[in-house]
N, C-alpha and C positions, 0 to 999 in steps of 0.2 A: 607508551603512555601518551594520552593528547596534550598538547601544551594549554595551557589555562590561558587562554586568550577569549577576547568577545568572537565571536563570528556570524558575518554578514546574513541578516534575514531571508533578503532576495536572494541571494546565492544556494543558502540552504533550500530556501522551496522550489527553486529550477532544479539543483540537487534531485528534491524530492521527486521529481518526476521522471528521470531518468534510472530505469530498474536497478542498476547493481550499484550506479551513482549513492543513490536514496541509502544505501546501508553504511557509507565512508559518513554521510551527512550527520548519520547518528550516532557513530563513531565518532566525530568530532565534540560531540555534546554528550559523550559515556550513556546513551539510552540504546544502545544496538542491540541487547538481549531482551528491553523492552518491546521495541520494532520488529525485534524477531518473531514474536509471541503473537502481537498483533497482528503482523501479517499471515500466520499462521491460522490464527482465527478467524480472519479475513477470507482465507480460502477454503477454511469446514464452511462458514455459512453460506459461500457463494454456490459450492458441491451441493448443502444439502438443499439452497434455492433449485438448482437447477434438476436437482432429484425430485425435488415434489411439481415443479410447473410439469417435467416433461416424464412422458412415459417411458416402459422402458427400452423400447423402441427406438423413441428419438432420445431418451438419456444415451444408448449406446454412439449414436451418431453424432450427437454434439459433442462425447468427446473423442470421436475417431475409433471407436473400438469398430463397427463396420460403415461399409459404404451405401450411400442412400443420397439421397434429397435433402437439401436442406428446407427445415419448416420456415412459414414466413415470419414467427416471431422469434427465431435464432438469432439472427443477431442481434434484434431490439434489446436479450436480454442481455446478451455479450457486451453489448455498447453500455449499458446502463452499471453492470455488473464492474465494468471497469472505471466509468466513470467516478463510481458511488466511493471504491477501493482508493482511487488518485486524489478525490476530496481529504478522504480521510486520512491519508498520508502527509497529503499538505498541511492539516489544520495541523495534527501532531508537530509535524517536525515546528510548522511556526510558532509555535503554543511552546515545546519546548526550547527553543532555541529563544527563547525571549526570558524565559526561567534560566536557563544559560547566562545569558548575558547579563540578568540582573544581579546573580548569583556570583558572578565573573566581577560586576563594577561594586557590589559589595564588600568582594575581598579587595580589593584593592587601595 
């Protein structure tokens, strides 16, 4: 069970950005089955982005199923594709950890 304590903004959104970190972070704040979900949704629409830009061709090569050449805008969408995901991570966890905390100095 987490203990009902406030916990740190900034420590959570550093949290958030470190992969396995970011799930203890929401475990602190009881949303870790909600982050689970999100991040799960997070990677259907990033699959089916990268299904519809690339053929199937280069869909097999961006994800390693054969060997080829990399296109020139493979990573632009890699880079953008994670960035877009690490946003959306951060606002959550800060967005909920601030309903934590209020929620936390209310009982109090």
């Amino acid at each position: 069970m987490v203990k009902k304590e406030p916990v740190s903004i900034n420590w959570q959104t550093l949290f958030a950005i470190i992969p396995i970190i970011g799930l203890w972070a929401c475990y602190r704040i009881e949303k870790l089955r909600l982050y689970l979900i999100v991040i799960i949704a997070m990677l259907a629409v990033e699959f089916y982005i990268t299904l519809m830009i690339f053929d199937e061709q280069d869909f097999d090569c961006f994800w390693g199923l054969i060997e080829c050449e990399q296109t020139p805008y493979e990573p632009l969408v890699m880079y953008l594709e994670t960035v877009v995901s690490f946003a959306i991570s951060i606002v959550l966890i800060r967005k909920w950890t601030r309903e934590w905390n209020s929620k936390i100095s209310k009982n109090s």
